[in-house]
Structures are given as structure tokens and as C-alpha cells.
C-alpha positions in Angstrom: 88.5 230.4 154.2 91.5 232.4 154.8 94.5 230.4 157.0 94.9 231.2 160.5 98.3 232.7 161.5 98.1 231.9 165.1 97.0 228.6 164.4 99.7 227.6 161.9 102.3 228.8 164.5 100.6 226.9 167.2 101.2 223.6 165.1 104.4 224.5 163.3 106.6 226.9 165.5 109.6 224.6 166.7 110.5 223.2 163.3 110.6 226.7 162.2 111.3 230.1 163.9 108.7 232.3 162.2 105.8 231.6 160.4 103.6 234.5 158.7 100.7 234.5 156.5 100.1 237.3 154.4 96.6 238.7 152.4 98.2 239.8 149.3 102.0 240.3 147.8 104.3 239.7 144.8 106.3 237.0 145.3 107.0 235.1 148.9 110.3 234.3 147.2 111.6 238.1 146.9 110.2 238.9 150.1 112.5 236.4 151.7 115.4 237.1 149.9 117.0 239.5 152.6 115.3 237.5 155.7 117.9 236.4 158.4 116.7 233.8 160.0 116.6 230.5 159.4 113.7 228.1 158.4 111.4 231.3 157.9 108.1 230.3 156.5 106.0 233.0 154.7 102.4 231.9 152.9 100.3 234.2 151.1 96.5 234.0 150.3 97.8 235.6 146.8 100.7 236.5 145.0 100.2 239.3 142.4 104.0 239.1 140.7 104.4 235.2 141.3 107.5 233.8 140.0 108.0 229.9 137.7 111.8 228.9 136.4 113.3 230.7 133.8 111.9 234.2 135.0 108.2 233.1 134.1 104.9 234.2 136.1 103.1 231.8 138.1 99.5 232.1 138.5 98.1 232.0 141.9 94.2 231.0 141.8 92.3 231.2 145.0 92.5 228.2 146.8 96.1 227.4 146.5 98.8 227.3 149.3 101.8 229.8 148.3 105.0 229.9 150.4 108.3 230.2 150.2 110.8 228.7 153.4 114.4 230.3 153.8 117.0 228.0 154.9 120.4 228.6 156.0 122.2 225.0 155.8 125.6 226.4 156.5 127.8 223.0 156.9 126.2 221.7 153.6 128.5 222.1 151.0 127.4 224.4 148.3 127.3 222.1 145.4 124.9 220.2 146.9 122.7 223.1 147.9 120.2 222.5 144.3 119.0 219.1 145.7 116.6 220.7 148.2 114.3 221.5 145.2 114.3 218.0 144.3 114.1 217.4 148.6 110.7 219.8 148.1 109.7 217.8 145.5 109.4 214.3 147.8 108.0 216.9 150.1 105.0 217.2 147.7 104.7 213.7 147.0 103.9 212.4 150.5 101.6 215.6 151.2 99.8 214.6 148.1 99.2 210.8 149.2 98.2 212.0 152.8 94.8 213.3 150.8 95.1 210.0 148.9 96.0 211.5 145.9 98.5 209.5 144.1 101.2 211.6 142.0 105.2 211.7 140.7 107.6 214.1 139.8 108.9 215.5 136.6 112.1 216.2 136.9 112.8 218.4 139.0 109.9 219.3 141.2 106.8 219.5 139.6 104.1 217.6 141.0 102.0 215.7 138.2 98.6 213.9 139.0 98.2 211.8 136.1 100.0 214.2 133.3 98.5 217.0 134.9 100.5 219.7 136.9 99.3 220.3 140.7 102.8 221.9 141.9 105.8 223.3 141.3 109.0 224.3 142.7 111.6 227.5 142.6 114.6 227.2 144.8 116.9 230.3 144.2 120.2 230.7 146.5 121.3 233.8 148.0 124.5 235.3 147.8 125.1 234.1 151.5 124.6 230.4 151.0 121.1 230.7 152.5 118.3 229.0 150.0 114.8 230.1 149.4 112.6 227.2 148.3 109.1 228.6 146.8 106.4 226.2 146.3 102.8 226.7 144.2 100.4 223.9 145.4 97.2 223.9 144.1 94.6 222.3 146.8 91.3 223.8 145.3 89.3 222.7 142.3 90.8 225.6 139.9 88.6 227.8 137.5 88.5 227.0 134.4 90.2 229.5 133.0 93.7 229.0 134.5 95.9 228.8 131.5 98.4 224.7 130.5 101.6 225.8 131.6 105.1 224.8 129.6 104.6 222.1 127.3 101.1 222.6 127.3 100.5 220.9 130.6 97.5 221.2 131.9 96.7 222.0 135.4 95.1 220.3 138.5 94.4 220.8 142.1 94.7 217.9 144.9 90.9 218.0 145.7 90.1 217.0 142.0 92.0 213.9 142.9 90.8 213.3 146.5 87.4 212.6 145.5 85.9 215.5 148.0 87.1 218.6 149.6 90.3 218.9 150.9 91.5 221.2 154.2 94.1 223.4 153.2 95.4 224.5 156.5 95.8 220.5 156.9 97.8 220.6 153.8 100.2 223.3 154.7 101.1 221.6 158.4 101.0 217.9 156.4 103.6 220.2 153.5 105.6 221.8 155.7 106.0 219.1 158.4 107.4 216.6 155.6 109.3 219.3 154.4 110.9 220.0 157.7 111.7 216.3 158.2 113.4 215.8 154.9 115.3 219.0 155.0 116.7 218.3 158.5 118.0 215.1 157.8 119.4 216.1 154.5 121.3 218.9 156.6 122.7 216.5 159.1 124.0 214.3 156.7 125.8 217.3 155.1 123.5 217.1 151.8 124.3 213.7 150.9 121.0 212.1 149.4 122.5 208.8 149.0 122.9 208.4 152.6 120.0 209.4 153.7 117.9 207.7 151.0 116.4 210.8 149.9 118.3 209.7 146.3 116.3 206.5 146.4 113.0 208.2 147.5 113.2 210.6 144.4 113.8 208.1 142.1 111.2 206.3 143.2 109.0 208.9 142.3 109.9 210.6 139.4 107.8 209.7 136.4 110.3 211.2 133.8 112.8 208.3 134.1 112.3 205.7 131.1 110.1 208.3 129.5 110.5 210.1 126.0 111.0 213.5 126.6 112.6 216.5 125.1 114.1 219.1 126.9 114.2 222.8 126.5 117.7 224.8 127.4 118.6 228.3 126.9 120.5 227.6 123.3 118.5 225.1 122.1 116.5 221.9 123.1 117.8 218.1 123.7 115.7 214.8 123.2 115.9 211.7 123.7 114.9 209.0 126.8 115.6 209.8 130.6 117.5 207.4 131.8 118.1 208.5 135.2 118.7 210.7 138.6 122.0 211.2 139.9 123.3 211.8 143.2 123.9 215.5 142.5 120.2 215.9 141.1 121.1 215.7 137.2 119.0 214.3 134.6 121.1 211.5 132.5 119.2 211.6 128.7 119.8 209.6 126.2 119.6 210.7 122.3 118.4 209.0 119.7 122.3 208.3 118.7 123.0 206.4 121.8 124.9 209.5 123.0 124.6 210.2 126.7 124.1 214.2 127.7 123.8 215.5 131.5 120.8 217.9 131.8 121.7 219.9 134.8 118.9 222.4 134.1 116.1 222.9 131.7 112.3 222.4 131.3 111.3 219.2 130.8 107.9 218.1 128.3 107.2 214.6 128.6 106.5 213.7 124.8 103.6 211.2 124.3 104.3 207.9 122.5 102.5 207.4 119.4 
């Protein structure tokens, strides 16, 4: 069923100052881009041009909740402004365990049910220190034909997990009422994470730490063992050399131990 407009609002106007839900369009990321108002929410039933990191497509199968939320966070300083992808990614974990479906995060964002994706994140900022944070959630059971993404990761939908169906409209309030939450006490702490225990909450969640993983960068590719999150949202590896390297972006595969 499609999602009600008039009843998201109902539920979800107040945390944010507009909320549209849209049939069809390319990417609710570009379409917010030039918005002015703060904490604008736009979903879409389907996004024909969908964007992943890195300038990749994202696939959006029926069934899945597509939205992007502009914020405009002015007294947070603007180094700190990249943690609210990793703020979205909490954002996904509780929405996820309010279905009863159990996940964590590879670093940054993406929300893994077993080593399965169901989520992922693209926070881009503006040129005016706003920050549009686009999230893919898959809630339906997907057909089969949606395609592993990077890494070969295959993907996976909330009500595989939830052992029956799940209501998406219930999703995107549960989603976007976390989101608001953790986003608003971020912003009133100035973007600190440590103070706010958003640093601690992450860690506690991401599944990449103490895990073997290689990393894939623009020049090149870096592998070794996570050992850790820091405070600005940088992944601390550790090579096979004992050499320590600061992965401030870049996708991450989770490489199986044999």
C-alpha cells in the first residue's frame, strides 16, 4: 500500500516542518539539495536515478522506505557535520530492533542483518552548511532478482528477519522519530558524540570493529583489522605490519576468516 501523506504529517509534523511523500522521482537527495527549510522530510514510493557512495546507483524495489531529511545544524561546527551519517546509522539500528530484528553497522552506515545488507546511508553537505541525509531501507521481502551490492553483499529486507509482515508506515514514524531524537541531541550538544553517548551507542553497534576487513579507496585498497571508532567518525585499521592507518572514507568488505 502506498504511505499516506496526511497521516505521516499527522504523526510527524513538530519534529519536522514538512513532510511529503512523492509517487515517483530520481533521487530524494537532489531534490532536497536547494530546500530551505530545516528538518524537511521527502519519501518516495520510488526513485528512478537513486544515488549509493562513490556516485553509484541504488536500487529501489517496491516495498522499501526512500527518504532523504535536510538539516540545517548551524551552531555545529562543520568538522563534525559527517557524524550524522553515522547518527542515521544508530537511527537504523533501534528502528530495526523495534520489529525485533536484530542487526549492526558496517562502518559507516550500512545496516547488516546477519552479513546481509538491509540499509544504507548517503549524507552529502551543501555549500551552506545544511546536510542532506538519504536513507535506503528495505522493509519488504525483496524479489529475487535485486542484485549483492559492493563486496558482493547480499541483500535483505526487515520483514525477512521479523518472522511476519512488517508495517512500513510504522517503520518510517519508528525511523524518523529515532532519527529526530538522536539528531537533536547531537545538535544541542554542538556535535559532540562523546558527550552525548551517541560515540558509545555506535560502537556498540558496529560489527566491523575487531573484524578482518579490507578497504577500498580511490587510489588503491587498505587491509588489515578494525580496531576502532573515533570521536570524529574515523575508522582506526590496522595492517598486517602493525602499522596503524585512519580510514576517513572508503567502502568497507568484511573479509571472511578461513
Amino acid at each position: 500500500m502506498p504511505l499516506d501523506a496526511a497521516d505521516l504529517r499527522s504523526r510527524l509534523v513538530g519534529p519536522y516542518g514538512q513532510l511529503d511523500v512523492v509517487a515517483s522521482t530520481g533521487s530524494t537527495n537532489a531534490d532536497l539539495r536547494d530546500a530551505t527549510r530545516d528538518r524537511t522530510v521527502l519519501i518516495a514510493e520510488e526513485q528512478t536515478a537513486g544515488q549509493g557512495r562513490r556516485g553509484r546507483g541504488w536500487v529501489s524495489p517496491g516495498g522499501g522506505l526512500y527518504l532523504s531529511v535536510l538539516f540545517r545544524p548551524a551552531a555545529v561546527p562543520a568538522a563534525r557535520l559527517p557524524w550524522l551519517t553515522l547518527l542515521a546509522g544508530v537511527a537504523l539500528i533501534r528502528t530495526a530492533a523495534s520489529v525485533g530484528v536484530e542487526a549492526d553497522l558496517k562502518w559507516p552506515n550500512d545496516l547488516l542483518v546477519g552479513d546481509r545488507k538491509a540499509a544504507g546511508v548517503l549524507a552529502e553537505i551543501t555549500q551552506d552548511h545544511a546536510v542532506v541525509v538519504g536513507i535506503g531501507l528495505n522493509v519488504a521481502a525483496l524479489p529475487p532478482d535485486v542484485e549483492p551490492g559492493v563486496g558482493g553483499l547480499a541483500p535483505t529486507s526487515l520483514e525477512e528477519h521479523a518472522g511476519g509482515p512488517v508495517d512500513r508506515a510504522g517503520v518510517a514514524v519508528t525511523l524518523l522519530t529515532e532519527l529526530d531524537r538522536l539528531e537533536r541531541l547531537w545538535r544541542d550538544a554542538g556535535g559532540d558524540p562523546v558527550a552525548t553517548g551517541l560515540l558509545d551507542e555506535y560502537r556498540a553497534h558496529c560489527g566491523t570493529v575487531g573484524r578482518s576487513v579490507r578497504v577500498e579507496l580511490p587510489g588503491g585498497h587498505l587491509a588489515g583489522t578494525a580496531r576502532s571508532v573515533e570521536a570524529d567518525g574515523t575508522l582506526v585499521l590496522r595492517d598486517d605490519a602493525g602499522k596503524d592507518h585512519v580510514v576517513s572514507a572508503g567502502d568497507v568488505v568484511h573479509l571472511r576468516v578461513r
